[in-house]
N, C-alpha and C positions, 0 to 999 in steps of 0.2 A: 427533669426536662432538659436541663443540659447536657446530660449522657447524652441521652438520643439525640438531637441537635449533632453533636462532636462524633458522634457512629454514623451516621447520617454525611456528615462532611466527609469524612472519610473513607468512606464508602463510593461516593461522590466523586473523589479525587483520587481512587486509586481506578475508578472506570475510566475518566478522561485519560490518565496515565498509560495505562493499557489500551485507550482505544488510540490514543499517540504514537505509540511505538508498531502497533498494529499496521497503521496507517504508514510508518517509512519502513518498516519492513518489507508491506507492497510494492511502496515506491521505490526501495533497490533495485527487489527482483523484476520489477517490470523494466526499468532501465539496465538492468542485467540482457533481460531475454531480447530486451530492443536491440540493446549491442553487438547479442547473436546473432539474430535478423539481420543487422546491416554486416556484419562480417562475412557471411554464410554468400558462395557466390549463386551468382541466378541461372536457373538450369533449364532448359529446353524455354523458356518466357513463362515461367507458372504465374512469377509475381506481375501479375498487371497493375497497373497504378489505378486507386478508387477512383470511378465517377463521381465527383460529388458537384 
């Protein structure tokens, strides 16, 4: 019973692991591509600002 319990944990904690690193690899590239966006100049007015 303790195997499994201890496979199980680890099992467990290499998803969190993996969904951790998942998650700021997103978050680079999306503040990457935002950077692009504001760097990139604005061309005939495409970019309108959202109604919200």
């Amino acid at each position: 019973m303790g195997m499994l319990l201890k496979s199980l944990a680890w099992t467990v904690a290499l998803a969190v692991v993996k969904g951790v690193v998942e998650y700021a690899l997103d978050r680079r590239a999306d503040a990457r591509a935002a950077e692009r966006r504001a760097s990139e100049p604005v061309s005939g007015g495409k970019r309108t600002p959202r109604k919200g």
